[in-house]
KOLDREN-594573 format. One record per residue (C-alpha): residue number from 1; residue in three letters; z negated, x, y. Coordinates in Angstrom, 2 decimals, padded with zeros to 5 digits. Layout:
% KOLDREN-594573
+-----+-----+---------+---------+---------+
:   i :  aa :       z :       x :       y :
+-----+-----+---------+---------+---------+
: NUM : ALA :       Z :       X :       Y :
...
+-----+-----+---------+---------+---------+
This chain:
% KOLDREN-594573
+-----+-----+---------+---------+---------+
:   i :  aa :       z :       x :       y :
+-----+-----+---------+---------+---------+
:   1 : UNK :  048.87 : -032.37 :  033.31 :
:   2 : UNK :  052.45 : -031.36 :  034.35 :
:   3 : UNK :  053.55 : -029.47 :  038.15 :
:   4 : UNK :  056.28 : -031.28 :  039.01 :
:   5 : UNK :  058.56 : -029.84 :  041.66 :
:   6 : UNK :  061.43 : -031.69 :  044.17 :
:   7 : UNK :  063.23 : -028.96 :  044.44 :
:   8 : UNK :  065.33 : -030.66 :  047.02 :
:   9 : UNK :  062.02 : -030.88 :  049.07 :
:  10 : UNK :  060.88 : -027.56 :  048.68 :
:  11 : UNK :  061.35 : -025.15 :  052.04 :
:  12 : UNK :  059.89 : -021.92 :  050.78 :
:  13 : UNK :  056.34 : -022.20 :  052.90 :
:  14 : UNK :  055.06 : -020.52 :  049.93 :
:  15 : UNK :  051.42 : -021.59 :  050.44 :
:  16 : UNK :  051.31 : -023.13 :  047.03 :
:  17 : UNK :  051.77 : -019.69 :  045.66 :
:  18 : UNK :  049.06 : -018.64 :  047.26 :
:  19 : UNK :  046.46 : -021.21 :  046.24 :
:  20 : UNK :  048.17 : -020.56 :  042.78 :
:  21 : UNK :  049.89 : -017.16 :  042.03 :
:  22 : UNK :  049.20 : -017.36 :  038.34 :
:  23 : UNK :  051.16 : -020.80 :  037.91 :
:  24 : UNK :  054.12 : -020.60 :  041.08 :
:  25 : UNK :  056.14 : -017.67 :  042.16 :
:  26 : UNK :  058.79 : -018.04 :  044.66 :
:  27 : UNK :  061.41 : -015.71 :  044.09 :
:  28 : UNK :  064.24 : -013.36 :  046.22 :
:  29 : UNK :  065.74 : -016.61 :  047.70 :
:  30 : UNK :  062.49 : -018.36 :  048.72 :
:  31 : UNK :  062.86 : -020.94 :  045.88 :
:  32 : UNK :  060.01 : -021.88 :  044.15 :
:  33 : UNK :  060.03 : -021.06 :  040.49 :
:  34 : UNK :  056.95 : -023.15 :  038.39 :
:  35 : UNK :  055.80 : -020.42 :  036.01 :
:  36 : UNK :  053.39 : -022.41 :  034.24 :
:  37 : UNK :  054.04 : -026.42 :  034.49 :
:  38 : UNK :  051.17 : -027.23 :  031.55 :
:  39 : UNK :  048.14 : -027.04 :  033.35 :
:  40 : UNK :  044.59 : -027.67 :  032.38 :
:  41 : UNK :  041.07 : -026.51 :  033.07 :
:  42 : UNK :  041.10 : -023.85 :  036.14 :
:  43 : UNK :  044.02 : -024.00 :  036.32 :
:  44 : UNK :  044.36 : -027.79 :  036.51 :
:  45 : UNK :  042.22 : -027.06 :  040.24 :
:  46 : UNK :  044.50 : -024.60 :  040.93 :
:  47 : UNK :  047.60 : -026.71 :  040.66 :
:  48 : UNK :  045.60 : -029.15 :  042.59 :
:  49 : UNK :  045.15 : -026.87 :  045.54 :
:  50 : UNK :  048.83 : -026.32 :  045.47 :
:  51 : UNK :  050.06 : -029.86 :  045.55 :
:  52 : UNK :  047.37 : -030.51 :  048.85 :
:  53 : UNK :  048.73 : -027.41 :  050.51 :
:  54 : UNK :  052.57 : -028.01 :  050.41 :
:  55 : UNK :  053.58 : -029.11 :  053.67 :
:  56 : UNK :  056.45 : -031.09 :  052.66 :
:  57 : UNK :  055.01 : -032.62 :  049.50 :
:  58 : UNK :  057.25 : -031.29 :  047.16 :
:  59 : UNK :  055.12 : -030.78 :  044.34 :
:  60 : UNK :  053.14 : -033.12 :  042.60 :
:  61 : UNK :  050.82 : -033.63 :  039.40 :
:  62 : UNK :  052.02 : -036.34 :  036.50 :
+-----+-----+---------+---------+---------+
């Protein structure tokens, strides 16, 4: 599966980044910066977590 981000959407929360450092980062400017958008396995649930957390639903899994 594919993270897809709405960058537009996005307002820098960063709780996806924490239910998912190894995939999301967000960087000096609070935007969020999808390090690894192929995800599968444990990191599939990971990605998971980080679409459920996002308060403005600016992520999503296609």
């Amino acid at each position: 599966m594919r993270i897809e981000l709405d960058q537009a959407r996005c307002e820098g929360h960063g709780l996806c980044e924490e239910a998912a450092p190894n995939l999301m980062h967000l960087d000096d400017d609070a935007e969020l910066i999808i390090d690894v958008p192929e995800v599968e396995g444990d990191d599939l649930a990971k990605a998971q977590a980080a679409v459920r957390v996002c308060p403005v639903a600016a992520l999503r899994l296609a």
